[in-house]
C-alpha positions as CSV (number, residue, x, y, z in Angstrom):
1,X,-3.8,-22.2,-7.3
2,X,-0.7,-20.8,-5.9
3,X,-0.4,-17.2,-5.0
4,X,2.2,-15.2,-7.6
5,X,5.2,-13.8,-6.1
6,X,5.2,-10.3,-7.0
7,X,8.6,-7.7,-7.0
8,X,6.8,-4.8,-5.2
9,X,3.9,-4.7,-2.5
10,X,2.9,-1.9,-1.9
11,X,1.1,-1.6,1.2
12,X,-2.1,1.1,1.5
13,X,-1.9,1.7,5.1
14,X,1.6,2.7,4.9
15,X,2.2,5.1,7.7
16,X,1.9,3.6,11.5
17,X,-0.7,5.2,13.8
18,X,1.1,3.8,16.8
19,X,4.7,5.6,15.3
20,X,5.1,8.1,17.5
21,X,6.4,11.5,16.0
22,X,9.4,13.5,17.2
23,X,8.0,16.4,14.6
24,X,5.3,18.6,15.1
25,X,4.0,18.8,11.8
26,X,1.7,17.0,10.0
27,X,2.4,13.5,8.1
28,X,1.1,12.6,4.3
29,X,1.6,9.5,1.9
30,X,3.8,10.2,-0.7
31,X,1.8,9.4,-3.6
32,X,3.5,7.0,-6.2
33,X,3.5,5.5,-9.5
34,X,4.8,2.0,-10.3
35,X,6.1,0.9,-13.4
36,X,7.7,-2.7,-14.4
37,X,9.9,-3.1,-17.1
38,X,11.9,-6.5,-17.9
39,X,14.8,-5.4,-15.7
40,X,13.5,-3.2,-13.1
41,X,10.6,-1.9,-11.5
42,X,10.4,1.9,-11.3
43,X,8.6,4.4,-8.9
44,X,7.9,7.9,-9.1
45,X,6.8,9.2,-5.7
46,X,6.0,13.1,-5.1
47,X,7.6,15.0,-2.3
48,X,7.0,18.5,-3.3
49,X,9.3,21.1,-1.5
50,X,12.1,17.9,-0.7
51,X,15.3,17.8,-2.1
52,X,18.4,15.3,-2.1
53,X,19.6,16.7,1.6
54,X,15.8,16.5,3.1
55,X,14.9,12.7,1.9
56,X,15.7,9.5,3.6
57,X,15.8,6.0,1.9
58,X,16.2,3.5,4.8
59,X,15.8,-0.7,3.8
60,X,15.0,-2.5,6.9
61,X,14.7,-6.3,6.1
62,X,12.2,-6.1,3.3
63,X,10.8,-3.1,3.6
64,X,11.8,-0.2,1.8
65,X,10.7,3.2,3.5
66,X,10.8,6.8,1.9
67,X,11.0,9.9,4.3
68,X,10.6,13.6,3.7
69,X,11.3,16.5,6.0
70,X,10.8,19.1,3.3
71,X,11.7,22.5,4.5
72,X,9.6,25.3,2.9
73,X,10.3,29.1,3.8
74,X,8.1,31.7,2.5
75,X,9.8,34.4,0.4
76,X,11.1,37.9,2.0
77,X,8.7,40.2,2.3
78,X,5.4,38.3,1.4
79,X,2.7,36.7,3.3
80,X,0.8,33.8,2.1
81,X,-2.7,34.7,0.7
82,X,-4.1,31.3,-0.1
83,X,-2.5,27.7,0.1
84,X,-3.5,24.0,-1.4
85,X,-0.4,22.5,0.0
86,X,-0.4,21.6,3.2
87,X,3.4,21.8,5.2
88,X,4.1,18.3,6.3
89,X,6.6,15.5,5.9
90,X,5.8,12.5,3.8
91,X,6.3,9.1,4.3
92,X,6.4,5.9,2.3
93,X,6.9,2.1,2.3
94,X,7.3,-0.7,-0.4
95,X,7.2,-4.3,1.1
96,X,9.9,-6.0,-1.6
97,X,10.8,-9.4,-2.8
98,X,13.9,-11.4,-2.9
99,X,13.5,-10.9,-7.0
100,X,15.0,-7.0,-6.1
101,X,18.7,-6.8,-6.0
102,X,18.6,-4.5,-3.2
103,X,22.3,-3.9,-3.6
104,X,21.7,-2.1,-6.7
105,X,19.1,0.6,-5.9
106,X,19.1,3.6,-7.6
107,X,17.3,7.1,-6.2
108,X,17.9,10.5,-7.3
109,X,15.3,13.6,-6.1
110,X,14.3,16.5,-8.6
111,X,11.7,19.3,-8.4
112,X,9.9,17.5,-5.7
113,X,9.7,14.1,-7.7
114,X,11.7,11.4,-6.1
115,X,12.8,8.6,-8.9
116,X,13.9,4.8,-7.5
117,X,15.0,2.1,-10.1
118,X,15.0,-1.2,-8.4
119,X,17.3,-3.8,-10.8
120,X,15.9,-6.8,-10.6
121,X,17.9,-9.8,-9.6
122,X,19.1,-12.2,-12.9
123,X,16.4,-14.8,-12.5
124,X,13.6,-12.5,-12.3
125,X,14.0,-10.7,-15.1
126,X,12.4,-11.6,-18.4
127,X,14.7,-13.6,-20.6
128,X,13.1,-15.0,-24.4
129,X,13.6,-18.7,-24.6
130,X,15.3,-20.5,-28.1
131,X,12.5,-22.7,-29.4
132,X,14.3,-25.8,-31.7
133,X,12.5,-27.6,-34.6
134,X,11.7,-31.2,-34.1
């Protein structure tokens, strides 16, 4: 049986223990949901505290890699009591196929949520086939 060629691997060990780190700050795996549609697959990763100026989208061969240096300041005048968060960076990767036009990719970054669309090229996406009579 031959193995199907997904759109989107996502690999579970995605950060490197060998990376070495230029930051002093702790490193975490943004966590993701994946959606396909026809046309395009969809992911939702959270990067609370990151906005548009603290994310980085790099594509190296096939590997799509999300980074986030978020930059949190407490407010003026008050010290934190209790926290859930931890203060880190977060980091990312997507293994993709040939079926993604890569030239297409579509990000945008709100309240900490960071939305890709990834078009899929014109012969991966789901067409309906005519069926004829006789």
């Amino acid at each position: 049986m031959m193995a199907e060629n997904k759109p989107l691997e996502i690999e579970k060990n995605e950060i490197e223990t060998e990376t070495e780190r230029a930051r002093d700050r702790r490193l975490y795996s943004a966590y993701a949901d994946v959606v396909e549609t026809d046309d395009a697959i969809l992911v939702q990763a959270n990067i609370p505290g990151a906005d548009e100026k603290t994310v980085e989208l790099t594509m190296e061969k096939n590997v799509l890699t999300i980074n986030a240096y978020p930059e949190i300041e407490a407010p003026q005048g008050y010290s934190l009591a209790y926290a859930e968060y931890g203060i880190g960076d977060y980091q990312r990767s997507f293994v993709l196929s040939d079926e993604i036009d890569r030239e297409k990719i579509e990000a945008r970054v709100k309240n900490g949520v960071l939305s890709l669309r990834l078009p899929k090229s014109g012969a991966a996406r789901t067409r309906k086939i005519a069926i004829q009579a006789g």
